[in-house]
C-alpha positions in Angstrom: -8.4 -12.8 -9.8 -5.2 -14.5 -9.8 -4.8 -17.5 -7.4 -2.5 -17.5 -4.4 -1.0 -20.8 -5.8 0.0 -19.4 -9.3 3.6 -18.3 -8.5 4.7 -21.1 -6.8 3.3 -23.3 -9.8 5.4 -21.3 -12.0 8.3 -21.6 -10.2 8.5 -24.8 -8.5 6.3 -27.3 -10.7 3.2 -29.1 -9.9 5.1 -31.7 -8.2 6.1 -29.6 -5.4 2.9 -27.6 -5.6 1.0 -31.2 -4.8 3.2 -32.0 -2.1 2.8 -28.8 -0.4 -0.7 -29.3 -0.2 -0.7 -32.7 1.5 -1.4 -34.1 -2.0 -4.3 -32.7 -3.0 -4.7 -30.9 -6.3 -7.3 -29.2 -7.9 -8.8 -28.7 -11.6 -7.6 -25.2 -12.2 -3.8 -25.9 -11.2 -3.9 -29.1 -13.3 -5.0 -26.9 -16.4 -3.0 -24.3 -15.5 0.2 -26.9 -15.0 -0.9 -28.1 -18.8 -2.8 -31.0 -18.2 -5.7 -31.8 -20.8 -9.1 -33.2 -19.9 -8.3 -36.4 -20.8 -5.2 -36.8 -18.6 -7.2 -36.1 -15.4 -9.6 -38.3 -16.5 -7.3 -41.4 -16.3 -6.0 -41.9 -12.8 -9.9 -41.2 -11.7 -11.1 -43.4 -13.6 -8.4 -46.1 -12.9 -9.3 -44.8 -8.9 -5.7 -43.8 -8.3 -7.1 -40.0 -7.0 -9.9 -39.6 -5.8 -12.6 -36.4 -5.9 -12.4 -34.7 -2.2 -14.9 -31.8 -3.4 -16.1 -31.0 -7.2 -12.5 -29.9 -9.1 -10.8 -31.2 -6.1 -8.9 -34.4 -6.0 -6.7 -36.7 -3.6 -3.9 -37.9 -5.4 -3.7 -40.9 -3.8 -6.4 -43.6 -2.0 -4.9 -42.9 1.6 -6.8 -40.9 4.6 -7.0 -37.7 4.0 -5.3 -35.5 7.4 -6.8 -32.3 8.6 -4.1 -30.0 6.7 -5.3 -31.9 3.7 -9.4 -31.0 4.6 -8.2 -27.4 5.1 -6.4 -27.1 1.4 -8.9 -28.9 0.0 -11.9 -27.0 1.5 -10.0 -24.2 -0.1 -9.0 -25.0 -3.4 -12.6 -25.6 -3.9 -13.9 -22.6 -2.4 -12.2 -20.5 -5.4 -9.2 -17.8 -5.9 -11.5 -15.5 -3.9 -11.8 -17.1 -0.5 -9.4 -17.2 2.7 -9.9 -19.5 5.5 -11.8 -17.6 8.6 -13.2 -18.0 11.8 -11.6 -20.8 14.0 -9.7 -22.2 11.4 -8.0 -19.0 10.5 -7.6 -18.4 14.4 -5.7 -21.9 14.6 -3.8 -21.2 11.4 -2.6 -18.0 13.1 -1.4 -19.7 16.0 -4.2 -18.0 18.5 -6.4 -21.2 19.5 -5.5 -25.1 19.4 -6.0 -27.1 16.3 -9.3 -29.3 16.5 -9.6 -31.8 13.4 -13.1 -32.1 14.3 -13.8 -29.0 13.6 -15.3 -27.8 10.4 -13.1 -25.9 7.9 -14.5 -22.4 8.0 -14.0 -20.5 4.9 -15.1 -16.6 3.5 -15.7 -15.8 0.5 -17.0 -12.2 -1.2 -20.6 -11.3 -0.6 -20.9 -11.3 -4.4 -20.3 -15.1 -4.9 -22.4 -17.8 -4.1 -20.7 -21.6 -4.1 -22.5 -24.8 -3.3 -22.1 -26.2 0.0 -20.2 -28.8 1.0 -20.3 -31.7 4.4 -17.4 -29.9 7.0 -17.3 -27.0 5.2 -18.7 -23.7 6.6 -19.2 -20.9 3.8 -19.4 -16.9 4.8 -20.0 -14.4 2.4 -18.5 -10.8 3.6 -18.6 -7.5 1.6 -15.1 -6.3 3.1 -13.8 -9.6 2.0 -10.2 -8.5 0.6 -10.0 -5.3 3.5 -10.1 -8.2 5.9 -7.1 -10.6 4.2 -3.7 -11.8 6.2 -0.4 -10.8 4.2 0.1 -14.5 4.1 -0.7 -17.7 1.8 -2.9 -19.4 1.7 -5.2 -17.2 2.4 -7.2 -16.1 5.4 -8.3 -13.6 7.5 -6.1 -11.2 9.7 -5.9 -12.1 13.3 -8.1 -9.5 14.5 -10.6 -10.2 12.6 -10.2 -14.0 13.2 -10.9 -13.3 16.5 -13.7 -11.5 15.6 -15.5 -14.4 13.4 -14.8 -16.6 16.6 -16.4 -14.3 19.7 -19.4 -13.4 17.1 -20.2 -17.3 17.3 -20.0 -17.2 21.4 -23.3 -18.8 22.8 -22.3 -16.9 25.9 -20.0 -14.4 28.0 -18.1 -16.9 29.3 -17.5 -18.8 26.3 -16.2 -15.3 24.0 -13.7 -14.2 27.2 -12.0 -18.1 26.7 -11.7 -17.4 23.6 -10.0 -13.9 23.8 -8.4 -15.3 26.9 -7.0 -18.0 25.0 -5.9 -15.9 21.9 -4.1 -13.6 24.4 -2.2 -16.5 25.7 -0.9 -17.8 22.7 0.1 -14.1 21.2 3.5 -12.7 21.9 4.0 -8.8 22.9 5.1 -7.0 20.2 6.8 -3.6 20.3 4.6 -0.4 19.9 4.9 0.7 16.3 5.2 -2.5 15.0 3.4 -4.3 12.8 3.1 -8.0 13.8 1.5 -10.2 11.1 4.8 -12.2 10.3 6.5 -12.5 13.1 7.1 -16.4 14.6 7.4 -19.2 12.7 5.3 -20.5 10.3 4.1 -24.3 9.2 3.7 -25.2 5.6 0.0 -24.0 5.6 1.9 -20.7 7.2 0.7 -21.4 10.2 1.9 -18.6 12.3 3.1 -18.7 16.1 2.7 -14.9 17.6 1.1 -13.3 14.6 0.1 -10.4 16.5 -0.2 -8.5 20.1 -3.5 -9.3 21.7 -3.7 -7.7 24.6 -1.7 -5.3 26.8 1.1 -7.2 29.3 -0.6 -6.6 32.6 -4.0 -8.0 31.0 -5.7 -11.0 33.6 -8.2 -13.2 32.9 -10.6 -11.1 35.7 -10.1 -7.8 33.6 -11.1 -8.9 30.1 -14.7 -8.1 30.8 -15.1 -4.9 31.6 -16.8 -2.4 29.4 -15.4 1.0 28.8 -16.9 3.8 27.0 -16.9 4.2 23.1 -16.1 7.7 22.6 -13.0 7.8 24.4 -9.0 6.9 22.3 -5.4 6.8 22.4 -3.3 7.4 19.9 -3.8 4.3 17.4 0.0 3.2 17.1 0.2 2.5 21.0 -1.5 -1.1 20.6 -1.6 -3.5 17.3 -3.9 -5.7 17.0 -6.9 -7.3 18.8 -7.9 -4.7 21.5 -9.5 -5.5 24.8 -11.8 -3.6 26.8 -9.2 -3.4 30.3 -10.0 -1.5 33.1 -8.8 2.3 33.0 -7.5 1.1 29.1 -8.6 3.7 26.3 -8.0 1.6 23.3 -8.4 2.9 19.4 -11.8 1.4 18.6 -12.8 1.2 15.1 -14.7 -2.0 15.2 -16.7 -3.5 18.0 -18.3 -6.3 18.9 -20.8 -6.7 22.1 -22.0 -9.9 23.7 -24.7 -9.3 25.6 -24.4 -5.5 26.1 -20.4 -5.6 26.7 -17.9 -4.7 24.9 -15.8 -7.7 24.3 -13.3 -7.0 21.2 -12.5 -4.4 19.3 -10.0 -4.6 15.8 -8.6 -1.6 14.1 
C-alpha cells in the first residue's frame, strides 16, 4: 500500500517533508528519499536524531511537541493506519486538543504491530470504509465520534462528548458533503469538518431515544446523527450506552 507521504516526498524533497512533520522522519521515507543504511546510521550514532519509536527518528535532541507525538505515533504505526478515536476527533476540529492524551491510532484487523508507551493501537475490519479524504490519515468524523462515545464510562460523559462535537461543527447545507470545509493546520487539522447535529439541537434533547425502524430521506442530514425528539434520522449505524441510543453515522 502506498504511503500518504509518498507524493509529497516526490515533489517537495525530504527537507520539506521533515519539516512538515515537526522534524520527525522515519526509516521508510529515508529509503525511499535514497538514503543508505549507513547514512542513517551516522547522525544516531553521533546522537544528533534520536529513535522516538523503532524506524522512527527525531531529527534533532530538542523536546518533542504533541504534533510531533502524533506524526510519530503514525509513521510507526505503518502505511495502513489513520489516527482514531479522540485524536482524530481533535484533528477534525470536534473536541479540544489534550497533549496528555495518548495518540490513538487504527490499524486493519489483519495487522498486528508491537505496542508502544502513549500509543493506543485498534485493529478494525472496515479499516479503509472508515478513512477521512484527508492526510495524514484518520478516521471520518462520524466515526471519530463513534470511537470516542464507545469509550464513555457513562451517559453523562458520551452526551459531553456529542454535546461538545456539536458545538465545535458548523451547519452545513443539506446535500452537501462537509469533510473539507474550514481551515485546516499542517497535520490538516480541520475546523467544521462536518454537520453534527440539527440547528435547533440543545444540550436537554440529545438523550432521547427514538425508534430504529423509522427514516428520512438520507440526504436531509450529513454526518453524525443524533437521536432528537420527534427527529427521524437515517440510521445505518448505532451505538447504545446503557440502553439509549446515543449516535448514529451513515
Amino acid at each position: 500500500m502506498e504511503w500518504w507521504w509518498q507524493r509529497q516526498l516526490a515533489d517537495e524533497g525530504l527537507e520539506v517533508v521533515i519539516h512538515q512533520q515537526e522534524l520527525a522522519v522515519s526509516r521508510a521515507q529515508l529509503f525511499a528519499a535514497g538514503w543508505s543504511e549507513s547514512r542513517i546510521r551516522r547522525p544516531l550514532r553521533a546522537r544528533r536524531w534520536r529513535v522516538l519509536h523503532p524506524g522512527v527518528y527525531a531529527t534533532h535532541t530538542g523536546p518533542i511537541g504533541y504534533d510531533g507525538r502524533l506524526l510519530a505515533a503514525l509513521l510507526y504505526a505503518g502505511p495502513e493506519a489513520a489516527w482514531s478515536h479522540d485524536t482524530a476527533a481533535e484533528q477534525l476540529g470536534l473536541i479540544k486538543p489534550d497533549a496528555n492524551r495518548p495518540v490513538y491510532v487504527t490499524i486493519p484487523e489483519r495487522r498486528r504491530i508491537a505496542p508502544r508507551p502513549q500509543l493506543v493501537i485498534y485493529r478494525d475490519s472496515r479499516w479503509a470504509d472508515r478513512l477521512a479524504a484527508v492526510v495524514p490519515p484518520r478516521r471520518t468524523a462520524p466515526h471519530a465520534v463513534l470511537d470516542v462515545v464507545a469509550g464513555s464510562r457513562t451517559l453523562d460523559d458520551a452526551a459531553a462528548i456529542v454535546a461538545e462535537a456539536c458545538q465545535s461543527a458548523r451547519p452545513c447545507g443539506p446535500r452537501r458533503r462537509c469533510a473539507t470545509a474550514g481551515s485546516t493546520s499542517r497535520l490538516g487539522r480541520a475546523q467544521s469538518p462536518y454537520r453534527f447535529c440539527r440547528p435547533s439541537a440543545t444540550a436537554g434533547r440529545l438523550l432521547s431515544p427514538a425508534p430504529a425502524d423509522r427514516r428520512v430521506p438520507s440526504d436531509e442530514v450529513d454526518g453524525v446523527l443524533l437521536p432528537l425528539r420527534g427527529s427521524n434520522p437515517p440510521w445505518i449505524e448505532r451505538l447504545q450506552v446503557d440502553g439509549a441510543v446515543l449516535v448514529e453515522a451513515k
